[in-house]
N, C-alpha and C positions, 0 to 999 in steps of 0.2 A: 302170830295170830292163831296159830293153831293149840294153845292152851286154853281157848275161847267153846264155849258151845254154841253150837250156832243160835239160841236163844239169845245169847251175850253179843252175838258181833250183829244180829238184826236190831237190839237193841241199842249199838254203838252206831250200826248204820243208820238208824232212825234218829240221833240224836243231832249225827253228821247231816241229814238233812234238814234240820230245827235250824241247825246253824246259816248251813245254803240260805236258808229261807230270809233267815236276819238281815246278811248281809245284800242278798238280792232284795229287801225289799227297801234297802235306803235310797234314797236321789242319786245318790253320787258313791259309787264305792272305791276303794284305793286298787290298780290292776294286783298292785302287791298282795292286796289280800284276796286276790282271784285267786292270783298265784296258790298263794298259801291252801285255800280249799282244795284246787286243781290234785295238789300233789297229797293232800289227808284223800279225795276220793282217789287215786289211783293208787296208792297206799292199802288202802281198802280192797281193792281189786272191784270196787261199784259195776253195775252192768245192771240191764235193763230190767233183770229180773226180780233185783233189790227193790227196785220203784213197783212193780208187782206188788212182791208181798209186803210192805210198805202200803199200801194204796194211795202212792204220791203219783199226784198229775202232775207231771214236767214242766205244766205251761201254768199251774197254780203252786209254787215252792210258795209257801210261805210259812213266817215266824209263829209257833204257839207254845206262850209261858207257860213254863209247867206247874201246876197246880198246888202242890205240896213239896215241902220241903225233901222228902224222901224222893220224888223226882228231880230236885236240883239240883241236889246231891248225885246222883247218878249223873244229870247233865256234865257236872263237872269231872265224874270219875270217865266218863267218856272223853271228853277234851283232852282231858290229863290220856288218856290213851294214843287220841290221836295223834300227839304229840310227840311222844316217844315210841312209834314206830317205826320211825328211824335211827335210834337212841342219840339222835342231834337234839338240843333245843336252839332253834332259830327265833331272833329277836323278831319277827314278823309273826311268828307264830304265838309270844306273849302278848302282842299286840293284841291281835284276832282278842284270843285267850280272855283277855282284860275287856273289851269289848263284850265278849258274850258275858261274861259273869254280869259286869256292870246292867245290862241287860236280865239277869235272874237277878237283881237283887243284894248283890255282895256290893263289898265295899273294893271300890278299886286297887288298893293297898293290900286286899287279900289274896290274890291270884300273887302275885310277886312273892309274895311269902310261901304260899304253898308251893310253887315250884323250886323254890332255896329251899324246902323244908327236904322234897321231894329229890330234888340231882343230889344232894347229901348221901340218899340211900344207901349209892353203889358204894360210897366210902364206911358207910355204916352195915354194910354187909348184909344188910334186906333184903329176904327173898324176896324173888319178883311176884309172886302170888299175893305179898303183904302189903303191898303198895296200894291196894283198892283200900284197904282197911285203912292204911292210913290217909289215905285222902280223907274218906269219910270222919276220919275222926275228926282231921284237920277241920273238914267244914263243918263239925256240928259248931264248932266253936265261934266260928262267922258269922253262923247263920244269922238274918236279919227276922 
């Protein structure tokens, strides 16, 4: 994380709250995909100070659709971060993954593609800086 400015990781942590919020705010959630949040915020290194500059109330997390395509895009280049912070991809975590996109608008079928597009990389020899870029390319092509 520390190739991030902190601009970038308050905007990665603010998106990881977008998420919190989705899934807290259904009836019934999977504990798997507690799970799954649990370890993207401690990953994160979150602390109380985040929800500060954030101005998230703790006791009000909740989901708000981002407005423009150029934020959904970011949504997802977040996710795709949070992901490969531990350069594992765990099938709970394309879960989640599929869930939030379904949520902004894609097509279910695209998140699966992008992350085959994406673990490809390391064989394709992609710097890691290029990865944001190609997300987004990826998703203008999705886009709904």
């Amino acid at each position: 994380m520390t190739d991030l400015t902190k601009e970038q990781l308050r905007s990665i942590k603010k998106s990881y709250f977008n998420i919190l919020g989705l899934f807290l705010g259904q009836e019934k959630t999977e504990s798997r995909y507690i799970r799954c949040l649990l370890k993207w915020a401690l990953q994160l290194h979150l602390n109380p100070e985040d929800l500060r500059h954030g101005n998230i109330d703790i006791n009000a997390i909740s989901y708000a659709h981002p407005d423009d395509k150029v934020e959904k895009l970011e949504s997802i280049y977040h996710l795709v971060y949070m992901i490969y912070l531990d350069k594992v991809v765990e099938d709970v975590e394309l879960e989640v993954a599929s869930i939030y996109a379904q949520q902004l608008g894609f097509d279910s079928a695209t998140v699966p593609d992008l992350f085959k597009s994406i673990a490809t990389a390391d064989y394709d020899e992609i710097e890691k800086r290029n990865v944001r870029q190609e997300v987004m390319d990826f998703m203008k092509i999705y886009l709904n």
